[in-house]
C-alpha positions as CSV (number, residue, x, y, z in Angstrom):
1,X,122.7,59.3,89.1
2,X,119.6,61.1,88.9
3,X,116.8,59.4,91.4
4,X,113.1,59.7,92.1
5,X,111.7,59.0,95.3
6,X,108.1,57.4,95.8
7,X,108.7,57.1,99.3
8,X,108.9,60.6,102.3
9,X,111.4,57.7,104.7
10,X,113.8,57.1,101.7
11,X,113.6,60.5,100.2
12,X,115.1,61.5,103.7
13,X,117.4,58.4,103.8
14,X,119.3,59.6,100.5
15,X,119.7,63.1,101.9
16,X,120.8,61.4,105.0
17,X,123.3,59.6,103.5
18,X,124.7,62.4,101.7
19,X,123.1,62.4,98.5
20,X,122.1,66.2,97.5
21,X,119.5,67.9,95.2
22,X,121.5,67.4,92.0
23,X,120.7,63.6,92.3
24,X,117.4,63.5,94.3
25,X,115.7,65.0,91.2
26,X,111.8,64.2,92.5
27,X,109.5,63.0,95.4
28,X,106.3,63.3,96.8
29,X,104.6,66.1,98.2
30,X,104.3,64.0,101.3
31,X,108.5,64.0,101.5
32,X,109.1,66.6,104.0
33,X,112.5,65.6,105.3
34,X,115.2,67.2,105.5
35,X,113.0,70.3,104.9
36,X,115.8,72.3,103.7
37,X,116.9,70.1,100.5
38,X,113.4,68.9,99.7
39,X,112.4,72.5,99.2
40,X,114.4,72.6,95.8
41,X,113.4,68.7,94.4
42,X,110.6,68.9,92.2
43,X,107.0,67.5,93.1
44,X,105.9,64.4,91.2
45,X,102.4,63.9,93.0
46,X,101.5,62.0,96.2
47,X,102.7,58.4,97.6
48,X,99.1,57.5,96.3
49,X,98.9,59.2,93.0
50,X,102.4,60.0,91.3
51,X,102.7,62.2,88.1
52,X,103.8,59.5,85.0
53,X,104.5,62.8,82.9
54,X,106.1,64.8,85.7
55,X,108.8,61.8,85.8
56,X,109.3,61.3,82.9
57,X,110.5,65.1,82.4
58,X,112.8,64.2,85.4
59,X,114.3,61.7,83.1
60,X,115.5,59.8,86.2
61,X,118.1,56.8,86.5
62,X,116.5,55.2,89.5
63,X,112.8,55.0,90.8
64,X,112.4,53.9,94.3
65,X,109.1,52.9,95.7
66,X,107.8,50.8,98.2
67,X,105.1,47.8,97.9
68,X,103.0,49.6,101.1
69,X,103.0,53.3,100.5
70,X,102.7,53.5,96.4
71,X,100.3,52.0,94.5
72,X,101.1,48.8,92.2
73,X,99.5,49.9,89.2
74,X,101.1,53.1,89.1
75,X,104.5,51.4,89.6
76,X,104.4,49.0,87.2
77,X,103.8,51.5,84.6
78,X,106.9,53.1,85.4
79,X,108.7,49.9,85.1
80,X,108.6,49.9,81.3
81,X,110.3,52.9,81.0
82,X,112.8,53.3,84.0
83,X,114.7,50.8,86.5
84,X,112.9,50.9,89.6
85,X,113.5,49.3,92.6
86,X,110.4,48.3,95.2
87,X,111.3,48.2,98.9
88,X,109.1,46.1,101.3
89,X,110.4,47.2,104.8
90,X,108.4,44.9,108.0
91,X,111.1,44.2,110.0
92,X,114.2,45.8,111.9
93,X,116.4,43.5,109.5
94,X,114.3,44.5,106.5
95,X,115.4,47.8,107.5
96,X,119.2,47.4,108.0
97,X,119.9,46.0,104.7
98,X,117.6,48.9,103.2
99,X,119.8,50.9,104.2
100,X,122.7,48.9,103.4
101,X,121.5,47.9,100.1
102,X,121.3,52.0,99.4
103,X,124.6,52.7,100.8
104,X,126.2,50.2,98.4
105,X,123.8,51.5,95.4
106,X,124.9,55.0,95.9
107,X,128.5,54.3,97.2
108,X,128.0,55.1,100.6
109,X,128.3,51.8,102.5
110,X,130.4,53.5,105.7
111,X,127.6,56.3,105.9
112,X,124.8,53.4,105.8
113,X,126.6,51.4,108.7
114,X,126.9,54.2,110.9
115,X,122.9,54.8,110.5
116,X,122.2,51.3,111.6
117,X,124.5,50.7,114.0
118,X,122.7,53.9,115.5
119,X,119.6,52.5,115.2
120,X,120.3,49.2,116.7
121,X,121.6,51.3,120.1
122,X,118.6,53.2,120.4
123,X,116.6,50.5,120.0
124,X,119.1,47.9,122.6
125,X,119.1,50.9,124.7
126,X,115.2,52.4,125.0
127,X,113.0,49.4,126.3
128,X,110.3,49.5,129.4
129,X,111.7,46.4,131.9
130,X,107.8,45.0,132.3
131,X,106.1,44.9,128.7
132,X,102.9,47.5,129.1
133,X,99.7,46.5,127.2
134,X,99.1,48.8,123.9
135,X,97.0,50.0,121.2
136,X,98.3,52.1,118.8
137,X,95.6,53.6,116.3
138,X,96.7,55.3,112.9
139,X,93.0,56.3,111.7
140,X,89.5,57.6,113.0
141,X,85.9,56.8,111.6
142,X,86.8,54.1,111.3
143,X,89.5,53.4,114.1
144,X,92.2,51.6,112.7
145,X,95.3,50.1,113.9
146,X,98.2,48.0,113.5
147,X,98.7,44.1,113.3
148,X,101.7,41.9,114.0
149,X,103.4,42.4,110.5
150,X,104.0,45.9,110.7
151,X,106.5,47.9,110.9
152,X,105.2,50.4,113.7
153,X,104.2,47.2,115.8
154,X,107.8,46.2,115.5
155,X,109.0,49.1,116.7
156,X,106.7,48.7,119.8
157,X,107.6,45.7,120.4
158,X,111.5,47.0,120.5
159,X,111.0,49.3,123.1
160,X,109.0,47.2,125.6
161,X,105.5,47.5,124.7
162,X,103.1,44.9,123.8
163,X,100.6,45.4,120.4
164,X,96.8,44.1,121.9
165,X,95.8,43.6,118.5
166,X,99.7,41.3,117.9
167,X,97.1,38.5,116.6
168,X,96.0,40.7,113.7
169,X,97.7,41.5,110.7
170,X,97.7,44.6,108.4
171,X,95.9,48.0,109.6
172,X,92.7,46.2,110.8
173,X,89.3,48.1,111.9
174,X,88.3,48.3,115.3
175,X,85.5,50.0,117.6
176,X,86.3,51.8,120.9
177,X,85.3,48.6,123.2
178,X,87.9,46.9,121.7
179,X,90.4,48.4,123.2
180,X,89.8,47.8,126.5
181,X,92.6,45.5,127.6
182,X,94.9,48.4,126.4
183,X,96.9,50.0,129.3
184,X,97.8,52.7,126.8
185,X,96.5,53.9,123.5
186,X,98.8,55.5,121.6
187,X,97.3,58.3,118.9
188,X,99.7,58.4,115.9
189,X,99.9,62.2,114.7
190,X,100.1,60.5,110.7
191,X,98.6,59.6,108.9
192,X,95.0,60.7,110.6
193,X,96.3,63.9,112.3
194,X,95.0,62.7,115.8
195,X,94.6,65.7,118.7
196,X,94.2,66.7,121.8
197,X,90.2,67.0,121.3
198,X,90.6,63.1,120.4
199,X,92.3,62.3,123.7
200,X,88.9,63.8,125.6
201,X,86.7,61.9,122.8
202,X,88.4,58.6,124.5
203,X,89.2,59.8,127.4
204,X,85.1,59.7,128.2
205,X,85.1,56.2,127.0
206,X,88.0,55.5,129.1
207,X,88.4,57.6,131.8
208,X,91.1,55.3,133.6
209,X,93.9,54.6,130.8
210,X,96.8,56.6,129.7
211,X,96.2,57.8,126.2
212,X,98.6,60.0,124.3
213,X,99.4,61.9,120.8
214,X,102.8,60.0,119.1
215,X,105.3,61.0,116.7
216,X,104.2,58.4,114.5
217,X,107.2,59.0,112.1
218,X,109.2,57.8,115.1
219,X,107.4,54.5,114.5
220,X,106.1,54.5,110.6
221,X,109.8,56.2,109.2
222,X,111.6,53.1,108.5
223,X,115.3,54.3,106.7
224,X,117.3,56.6,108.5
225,X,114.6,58.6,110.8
226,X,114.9,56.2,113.7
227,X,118.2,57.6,114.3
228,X,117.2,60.8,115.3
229,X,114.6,59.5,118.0
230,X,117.1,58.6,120.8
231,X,115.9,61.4,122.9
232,X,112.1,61.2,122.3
233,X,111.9,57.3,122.9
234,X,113.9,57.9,126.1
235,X,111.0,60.8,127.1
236,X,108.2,58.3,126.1
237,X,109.4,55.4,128.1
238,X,110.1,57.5,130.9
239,X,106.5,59.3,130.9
240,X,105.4,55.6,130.9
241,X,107.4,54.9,133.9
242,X,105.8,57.4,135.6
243,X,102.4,56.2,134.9
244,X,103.5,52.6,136.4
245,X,104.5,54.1,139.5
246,X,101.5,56.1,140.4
């Protein structure tokens, strides 16, 4: 079977769960996972702005996108010519049978189960015992950040911390007063590459709260990344911990 990817989490899912570069034929030029198969899959474009022509030189099987990250228009078009299957991933549970739903697709349901039954231990395991007041922003001019029907708020909410802006939905526009019941804002490095020189910018605002660069593929990578962030989710709760001692 000869697949497309649409989406950087599931391009690295299939790899994860064994599938190699004679069947992952394309993906984006934001699929950077695993970094030594992608190197060999042809480019078909951005998340945002595929190449109809490049795929259809791929003459692929399968097409998988997803409702968020890839734009309908472009997806539909697709649809007249190739199957392709659209993923809409919110939820933990949305995520386990993604990932179930792929390892029976691809025939490699015991592979799939081991992923999420790793995932669900991290996430059991990894939580802050007193829930710590958060904002996690994605953009900058204009701030943005996450509402309750997310999947990075999920993932917050997982590990013990609580989303000030749980009473929105989608990736809503803020100002920097608003966060000012936050006893953390977090700075996702993706998809606005936050830095250190935007830690100070807030820091001045705010000279009083934690605030901190994430690994926002620890938090945005639904699929198979979460597995692989035992050990930084353990170092994040734990530089937390520190903060609610001092």
């Amino acid at each position: 079977m000869k697949i497309v990817s649409l989406v950087p989490s599931i391009t690295e899912a299939l790899f994860d769960l064994g599938l190699t570069e004679n069947e992952v034929v394309g993906r984006t030029k934001f699929c950077i996972h695993p970094q030594d198969k992608i190197k060999n899959v042809a480019v078909i474009g951005g998340t945002k702005n595929i190449n109809i022509e490049k795929i259809k030189a791929l003459q692929p099987d399968l097409i998988l996108a997803n409702k968020e990250e890839n734009v309908k228009d472009q997806v539909e078009a697709l649809m007249d010519d190739y199957k392709v299957t659209v993923t809409n991933v919110e939820t933990i549970e949305d995520n386990y049978y993604l990932l179930k739903n792929l390892g029976k697709l691809l025939g490699k349901e015991e592979r799939a189960q081991l992923f999420n039954l790793k995932i669900y231990e991290i996430l059991n395991q990894a939580k802050l015992e007193t829930p710590v007041k958060t904002a996690y922003l994605i953009w900058k001019n204009p701030y943005m950040t996450i509402g309750s029907d997310t999947f990075i708020h999920r993932i917050l909410s997982e590990i013990g911390f609580e989303n000030i802006f749980k009473d929105k939905t989608r990736y809503p526009q803020i100002i920097a007063e608003d966060l000012a019941d936050a006893d953390v804002i977090m700075l996702s490095s993706e998809p606005f590459p936050f830095k250190e020189k935007h830690i100070e910018e807030l820091q001045a605002f705010y000279p009083d709260k934690k605030i901190m660069i994430v690994d926002g593929e620890a938090f945005s990578w639904y699929g198979t990344h979460i597995a692989k962030c035992e050990n930084y989710f353990k170092e994040l709760l734990a530089e937390i911990h520190l903060m609610q001692q001092s």
